[in-house]
N, C-alpha and C positions, 0 to 999 in steps of 0.2 A: 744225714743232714743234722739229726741233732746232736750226734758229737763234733760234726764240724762247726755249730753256733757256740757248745760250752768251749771249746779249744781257743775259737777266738775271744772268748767270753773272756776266758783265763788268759788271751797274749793282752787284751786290754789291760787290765787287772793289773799284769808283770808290771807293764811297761808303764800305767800309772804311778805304780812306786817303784820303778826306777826313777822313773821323771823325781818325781820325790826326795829319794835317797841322792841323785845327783847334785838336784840344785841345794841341802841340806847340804851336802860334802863340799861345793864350793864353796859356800857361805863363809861355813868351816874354816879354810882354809886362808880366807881373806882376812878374819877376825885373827886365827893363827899368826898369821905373819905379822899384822900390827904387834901384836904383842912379845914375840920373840924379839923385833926392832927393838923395843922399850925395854926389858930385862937384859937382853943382851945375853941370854940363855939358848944359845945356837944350837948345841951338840943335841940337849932334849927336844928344843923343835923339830930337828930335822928326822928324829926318830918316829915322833907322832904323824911327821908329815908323810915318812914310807911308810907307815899304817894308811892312812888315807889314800894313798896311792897305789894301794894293793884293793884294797876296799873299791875305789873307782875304778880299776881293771874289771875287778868282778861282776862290779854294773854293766859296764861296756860291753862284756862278752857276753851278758846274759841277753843285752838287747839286740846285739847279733844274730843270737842265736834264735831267740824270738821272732826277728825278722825273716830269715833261714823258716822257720815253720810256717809263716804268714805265706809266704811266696811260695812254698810247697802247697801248700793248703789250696790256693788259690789256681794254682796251675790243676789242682785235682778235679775242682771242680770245674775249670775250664775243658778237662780233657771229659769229663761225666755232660757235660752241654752237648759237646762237639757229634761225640756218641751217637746222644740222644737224637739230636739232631738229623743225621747221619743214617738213624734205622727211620726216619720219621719220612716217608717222601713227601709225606701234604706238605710237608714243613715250609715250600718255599711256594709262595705267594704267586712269584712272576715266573715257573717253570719254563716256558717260551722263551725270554728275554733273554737278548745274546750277554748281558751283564751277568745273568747268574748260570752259565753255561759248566763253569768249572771257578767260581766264586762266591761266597759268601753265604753258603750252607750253614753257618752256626751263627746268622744276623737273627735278631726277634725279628718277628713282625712290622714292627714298629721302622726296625732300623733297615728294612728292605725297602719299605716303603721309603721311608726317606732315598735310600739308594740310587732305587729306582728312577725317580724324580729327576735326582743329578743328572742321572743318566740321560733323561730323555733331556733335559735342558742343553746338557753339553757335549752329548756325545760320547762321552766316557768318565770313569768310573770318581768321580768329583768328592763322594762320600770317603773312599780309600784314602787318594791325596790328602783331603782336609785332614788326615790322622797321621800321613807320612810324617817325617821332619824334614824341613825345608833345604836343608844343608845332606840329604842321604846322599849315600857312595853309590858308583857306577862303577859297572867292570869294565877294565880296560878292555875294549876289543880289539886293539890294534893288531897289526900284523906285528910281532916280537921286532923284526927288524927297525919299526918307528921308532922305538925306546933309544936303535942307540944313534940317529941320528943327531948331527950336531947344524944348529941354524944362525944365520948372522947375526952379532950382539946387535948389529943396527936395520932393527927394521921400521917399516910404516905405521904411523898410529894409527891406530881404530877405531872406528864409529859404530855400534851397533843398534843396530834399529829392531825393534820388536811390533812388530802389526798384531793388530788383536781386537775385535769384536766381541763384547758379553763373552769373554775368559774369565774361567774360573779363577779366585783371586789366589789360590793357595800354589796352581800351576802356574802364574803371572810370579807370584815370589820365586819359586824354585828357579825361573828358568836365570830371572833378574841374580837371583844368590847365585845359579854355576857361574855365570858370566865373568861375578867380581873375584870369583875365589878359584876360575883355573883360569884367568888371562891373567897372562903379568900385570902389574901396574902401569909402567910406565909405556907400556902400547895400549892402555886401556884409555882413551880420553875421553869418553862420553859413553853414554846409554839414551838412545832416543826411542819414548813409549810412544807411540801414532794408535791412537785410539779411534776406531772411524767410529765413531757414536755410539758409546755403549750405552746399556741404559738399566742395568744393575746396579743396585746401592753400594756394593760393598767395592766396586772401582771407583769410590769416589772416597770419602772420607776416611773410610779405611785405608786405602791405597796410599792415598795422600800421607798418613801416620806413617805407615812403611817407609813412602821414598825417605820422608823428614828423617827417620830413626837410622836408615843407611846414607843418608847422607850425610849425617853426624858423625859417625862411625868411619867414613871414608871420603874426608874433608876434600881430596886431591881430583876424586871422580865428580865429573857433571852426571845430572841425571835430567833429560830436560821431558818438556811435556806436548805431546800435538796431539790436538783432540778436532776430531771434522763435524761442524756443525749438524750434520745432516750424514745418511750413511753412500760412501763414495765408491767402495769398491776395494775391493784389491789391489790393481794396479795402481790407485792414485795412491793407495794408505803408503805404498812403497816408496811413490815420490814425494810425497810431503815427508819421508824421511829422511830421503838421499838429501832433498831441499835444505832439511835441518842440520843437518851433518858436516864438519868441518876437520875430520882430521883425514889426513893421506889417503885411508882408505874406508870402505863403508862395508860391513856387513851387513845383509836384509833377511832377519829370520823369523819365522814363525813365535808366536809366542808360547807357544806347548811342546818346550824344545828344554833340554838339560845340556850344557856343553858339556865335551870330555875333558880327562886330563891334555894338555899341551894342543887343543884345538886349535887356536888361530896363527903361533906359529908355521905351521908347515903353509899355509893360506898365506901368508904376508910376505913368506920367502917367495915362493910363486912368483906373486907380485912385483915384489923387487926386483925379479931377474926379468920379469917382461909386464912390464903398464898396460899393455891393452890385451891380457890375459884373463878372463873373467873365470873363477874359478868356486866349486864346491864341496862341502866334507861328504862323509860317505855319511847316510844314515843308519843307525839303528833303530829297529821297530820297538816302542814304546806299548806295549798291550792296553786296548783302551781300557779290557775289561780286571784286570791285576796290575798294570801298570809297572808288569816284569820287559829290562829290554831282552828282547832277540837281537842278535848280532845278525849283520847283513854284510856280505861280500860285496867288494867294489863291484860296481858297476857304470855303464856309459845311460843319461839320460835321456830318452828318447820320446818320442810319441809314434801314432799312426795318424790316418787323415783326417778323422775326425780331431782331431788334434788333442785327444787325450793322450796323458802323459803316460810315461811305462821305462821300465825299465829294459836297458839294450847290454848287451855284450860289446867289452872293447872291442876294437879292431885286432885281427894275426896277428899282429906286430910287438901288441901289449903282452900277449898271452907266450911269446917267445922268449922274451927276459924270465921267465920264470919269478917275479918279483913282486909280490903283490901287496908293495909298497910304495910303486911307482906312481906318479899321476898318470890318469889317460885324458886322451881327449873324447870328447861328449860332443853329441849333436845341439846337444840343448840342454837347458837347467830347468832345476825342478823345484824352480819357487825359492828356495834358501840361495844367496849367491854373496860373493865377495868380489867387491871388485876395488878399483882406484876412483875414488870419488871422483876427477876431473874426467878421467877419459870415460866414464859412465855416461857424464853429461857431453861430453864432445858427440856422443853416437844417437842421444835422444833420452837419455835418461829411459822408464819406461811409460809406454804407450798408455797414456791416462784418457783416454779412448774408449778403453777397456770396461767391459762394466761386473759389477760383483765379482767373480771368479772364473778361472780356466783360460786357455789359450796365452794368456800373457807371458808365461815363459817360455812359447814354443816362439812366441815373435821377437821376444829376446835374442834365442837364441839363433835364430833364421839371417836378424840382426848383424848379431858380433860378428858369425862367421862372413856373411856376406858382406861387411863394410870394413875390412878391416882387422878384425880381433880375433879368437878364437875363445871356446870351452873347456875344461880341464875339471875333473874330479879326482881330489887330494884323499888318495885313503889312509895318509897318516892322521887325516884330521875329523874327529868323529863328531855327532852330534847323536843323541838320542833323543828320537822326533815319535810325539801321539799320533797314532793313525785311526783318527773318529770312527768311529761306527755309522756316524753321518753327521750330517754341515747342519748345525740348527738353523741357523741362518737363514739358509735355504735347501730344504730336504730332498729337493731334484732342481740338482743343475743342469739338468741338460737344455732348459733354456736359453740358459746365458751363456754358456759353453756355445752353444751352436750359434748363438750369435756371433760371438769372440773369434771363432771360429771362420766366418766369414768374412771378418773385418781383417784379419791374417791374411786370408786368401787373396783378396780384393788386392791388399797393397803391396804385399812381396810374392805370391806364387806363379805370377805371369800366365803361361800355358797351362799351368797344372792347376788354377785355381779353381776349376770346376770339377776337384777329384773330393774338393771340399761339401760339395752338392751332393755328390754321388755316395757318402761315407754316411750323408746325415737323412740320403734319401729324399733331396727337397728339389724344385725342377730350377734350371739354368738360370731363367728371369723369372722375372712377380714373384718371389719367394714370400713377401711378404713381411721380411725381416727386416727394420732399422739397424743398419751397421753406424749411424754414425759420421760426423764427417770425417773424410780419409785425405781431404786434397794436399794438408799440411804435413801427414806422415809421408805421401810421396817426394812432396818439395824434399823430404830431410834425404828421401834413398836419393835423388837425384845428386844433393848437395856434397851427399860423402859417394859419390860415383862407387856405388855399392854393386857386387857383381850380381848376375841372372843369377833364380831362385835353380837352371836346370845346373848351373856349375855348383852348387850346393846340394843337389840331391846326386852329382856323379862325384863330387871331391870328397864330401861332408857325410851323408847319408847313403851311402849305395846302396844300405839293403832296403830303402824305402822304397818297394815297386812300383811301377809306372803305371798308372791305367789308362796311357794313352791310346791305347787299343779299343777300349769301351765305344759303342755305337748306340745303343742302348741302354735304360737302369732303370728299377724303379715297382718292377713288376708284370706279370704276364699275366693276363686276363683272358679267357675262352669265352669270345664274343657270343659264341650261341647257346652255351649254359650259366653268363655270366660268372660263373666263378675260376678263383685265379689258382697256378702252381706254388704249391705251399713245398718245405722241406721233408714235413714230417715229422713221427716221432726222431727223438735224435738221443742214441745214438738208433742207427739204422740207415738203412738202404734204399727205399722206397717213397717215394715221394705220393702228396694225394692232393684232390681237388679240394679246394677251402673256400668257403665264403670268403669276399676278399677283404682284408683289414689293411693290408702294406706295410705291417708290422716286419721285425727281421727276418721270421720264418720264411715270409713271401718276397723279399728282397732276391732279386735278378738280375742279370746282367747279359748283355749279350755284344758279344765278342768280333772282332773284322775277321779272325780264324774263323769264324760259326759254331766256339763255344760257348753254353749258356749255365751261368753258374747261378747256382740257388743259397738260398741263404746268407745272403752278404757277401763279400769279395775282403778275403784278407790283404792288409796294408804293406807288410814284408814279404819279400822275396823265400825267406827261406819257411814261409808256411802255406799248407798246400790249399786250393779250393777244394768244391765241391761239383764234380760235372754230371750233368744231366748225360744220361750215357742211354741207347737201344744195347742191350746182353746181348743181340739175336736171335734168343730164343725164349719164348712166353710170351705173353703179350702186355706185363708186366713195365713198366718203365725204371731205370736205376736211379742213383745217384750213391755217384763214388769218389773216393779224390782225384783229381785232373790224372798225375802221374801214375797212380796204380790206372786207371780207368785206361791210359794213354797204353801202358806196355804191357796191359793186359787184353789188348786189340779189340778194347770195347767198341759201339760206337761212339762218338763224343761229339761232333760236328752235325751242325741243325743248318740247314736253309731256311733263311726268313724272312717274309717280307712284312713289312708291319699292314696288320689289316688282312693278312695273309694265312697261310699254312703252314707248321712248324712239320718239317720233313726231315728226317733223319738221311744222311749223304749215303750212307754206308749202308743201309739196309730199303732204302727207297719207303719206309713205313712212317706214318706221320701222326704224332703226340694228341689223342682227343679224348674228351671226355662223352663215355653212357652211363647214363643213370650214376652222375655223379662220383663215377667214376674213370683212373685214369688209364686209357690202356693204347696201344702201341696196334696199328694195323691198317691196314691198306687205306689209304685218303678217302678221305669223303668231304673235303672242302670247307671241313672246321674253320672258322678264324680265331685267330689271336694277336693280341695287343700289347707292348710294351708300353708302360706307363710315360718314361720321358725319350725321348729320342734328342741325342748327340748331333750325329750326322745322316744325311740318307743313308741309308744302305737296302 
């Protein structure tokens, strides 16, 4: 340490008399010249003047090279912190915290704390960004084949809309700078920010300095401003943007988004070739906690019944082209969407209905395909999208989600809208839930003679499973020990009697075959249950998946009446609880009770 204080002690030192010896040599030089004008004695100035100019080289390179040792110097003792750091485990303050997971081991104290903070405010890592540069590079992820596509000089202009709630301002910049600097110009006609009521300082007069200083800078781009008195939601922040928006076509993105190179092209072609095309880029994972992208393979947007969203594999068909440059078609979108400003609004704009977050793109997209239009996801066109660590906002949605969720159900699921109930565990009627009024979103299915939600789950969605079958859900209760069939530890085989909470462990179902699935009922076809099976041998009861359970000639099939006796078909022995526990053997007139009941059975 202390030859590294006298080293910089002495680069001070240098580089004050250089400063010195510089501005003496210019001075020099200026006085020089007058005077060589006035005698008219050229050949001798110009001699002293390649003295002087060999003399200021000499400055030049020594402060070079000074600097060369400064940045050495500095990296040393940056690499002597990191170290330190490094053998230190107390070192980090928030050990637990998914931010300092594989991040920021050589922060002080100080600067963790701070970190931290960001973190919890926004859900990722706000301290990093604030230090990024606004203008940083992204890897290209494309598929190599996107590069050498060629697209029409003449496409649709652009509207992009940015939603954003208490965004951090540095990630509000970054995504605002990819926007203006990888869309061409002349398809760029606007930026619309829809603020649904932030209530941070620095989106206000700061922000404001920003638009003014890129608005200067890019006289040609509008940047306009919607701000929602009061906080509205997601779905509306969308429509007060599409509302805002006036050129051909409208993008609606998140605002913790970085576009890629040549984004909105491959989107606008789409477009052109077909108007009532609703289309989205592929995402890349934005790491909340380093804010490194992950590159992500195309894929088709999907959900289950619960109507969270997830990602799906294209259809055979995609995967036959060998091309994974193609667009596919999608069931649904996932919040980011491009579409054609007019025919957006021809099918309902979106469902401002909707409250805070979730379900809205799933009725989007239930929507386009069912009245008309179709989904498509563009993997020549990338975006690198933040995936929080959680919504500040709201730290559990499953609130609003399962609301949103029912107001879905209600107005386009027809027969299947009670697979919606069943996903969230809640019973057929008195749910208890305000969906909202819905009579206006029917009037619109009716108006665009929109087809049944069942030609959308056999055209659109086939591996969505049916749970038409269901007779039962909800939970099974043992009337005379009160307590209900629980899954178990998991993983494992064994199923036990639990105090009953109707949490997912206790979640059941029972089936018009006389199967009884425990632990939830998955949504796709191609993933298996969990069936309550008699082995035939112990006294022990299973739980195995349906398929292996089925060809492994378990038994799998219960007789049940509600209020009744849970009998196994195959083995004539019936499911009861002693001494709280559960065991398999000859009837003794137990009851048990499904929590909701479908139909008789």
């Amino acid at each position: 340490m202390r030859l590294l204080k006298l080293t910089l002690a002495r680069i001070v030192i240098g580089a004050a008399i250089a400063l010195v010896l510089i501005n003496y040599v210019t001075r020099w030089r200026v006085l020089n010249n007058d005077k060589t004008e006035k005698s008219g004695t050229l050949e001798k100035g110009h001699d002293k003047e390649q003295t002087v100019e060999k003399l200021y080289d000499m400055l030049m390179s020594f402060e070079e090279k000074q600097n060369q040792m400064q940045k050495m110097l500095e990296e040393m003792q940056k690499n002597r912190e990191e170290k330190k750091s490094a053998g230190n485990h107390n070192s980090l303050l928030f050990p637990e915290s998914p931010l300092f997971k594989t991040w920021g081991r050589n922060l002080s104290h100080d600067e963790q704390r701070e970190a931290q903070n960001g973190y919890n405010k926004y859900g990722y890592n706000v301290y990093l960004s604030d230090r990024l540069p606004i203008n940083r590079p992204l890897p290209d992820t494309r598929d190599p084949r996107c590069a050498k596509k060629v697209y029409p000089e003449q496409l649709p202009t652009l509207s992009v809309v940015l939603i954003y709630l208490n965004e951090a301002l540095s990630i509000l910049k970054r995504a605002i700078h990819s926007i203006i600097h990888r869309t061409p110009a002349h398809l760029l006609k606007e930026i619309i920010l829809v603020d649904d009521h932030s209530t941070n300082d620095d989106l206000r007069e700061s922000l404001d300095f920003y638009i003014a200083a890129t608005q200067k800078q890019h006289p040609q781009l509008k940047i306009l401003r919607v701000r929602h008195d009061r906080q509205m939601g997601l779905a509306q922040a969308r429509v007060s943007g599409w509302t805002a928006a006036s050129a051909d076509v409208v993008a609606i993105l998140d605002a913790h988004v970085e576009v890629n190179v040549k984004w909105a092209e491959p989107l606008l072609a789409q477009i052109k070739a077909d108007r009532t095309v609703i289309v989205s880029p592929v995402f890349d994972r934005v790491n909340y906690y380093d804010l490194e992208v992950v590159q992500y393979s195309p894929a088709a947007h999907a959900f289950d019944w619960a109507l969270w969203c997830m990602y799906e594999s294209f259809s055979p068909e995609w995967y036959k082209h060998n091309d994974a440059s193609r667009p596919g078609k999608s069931p649904s979108v996932m919040g980011i969407l491009v579409a054609d400003r007019a025919f957006l609004g021809e099918i309902g704009s979106l469902d401002a209905g909707m409250e805070v977050y979730g379900g809205e793109n799933v009725e989007l997209g239930i929507r386009v395909w069912t009245c008309g239009g179709s989904i498509e996801v563009v993997p020549c066109s990338k975006i690198a999208h933040i995936e929080r660590a959680h919504k500040p906002y709201m730290p559990d949605l499953s609130n609003a989600m399962k609301r949103n969720a029912l107001r879905v159900a209600d107005i386009w699921m027809d027969e299947y809208k009670y697979h919606v109930n069943i996903a969230w565990n809640l019973p057929l009627k008195n749910h208890g839930i305000d969906i909202g009024e819905t009579s206006e979103r029917k009037k619109l299915r009716e108006k665009l003679k929109c087809k049944p939600f069942k030609w959308y789950v056999e055209n659109v969605y086939p591996k969505l499973d049916s749970w038409t079958s269901v007779v039962g859900y909800g939970g099974l209760k043992n009337l005379d020990s009160q307590l209900c069939l629980d899954q178990g530890a998991v993983p494992g085989h064994v199923p036990i009697a639990y105090v009953c909470h109707y949490y997912s462990p206790q979640y059941a179902s029972y089936w018009q075959s006389g199967k009884i699935y425990i632990g939830g009922i998955k949504s796709h076809k191609q993933n298996d249950n969990r069936c309550l099976v008699d082995l035939g041998t112990g006294n022990v009861p299973g739980l195995y998946p349906c398929k292996e359970a089925s060809t492994g000639n378990m038994g799998i099939y219960w007789d049940f009446k509600q209020g009744g006796e849970l009998r196994n078909r195959k083995t004539e022995r019936c499911l009861e609880i002693h001494h709280h526990t559960l065991v398999l053997q000859n009837c003794s007139g137990q009851q048990w009770e499904i929590k909701y009941v479908i139909k008789p059975f």
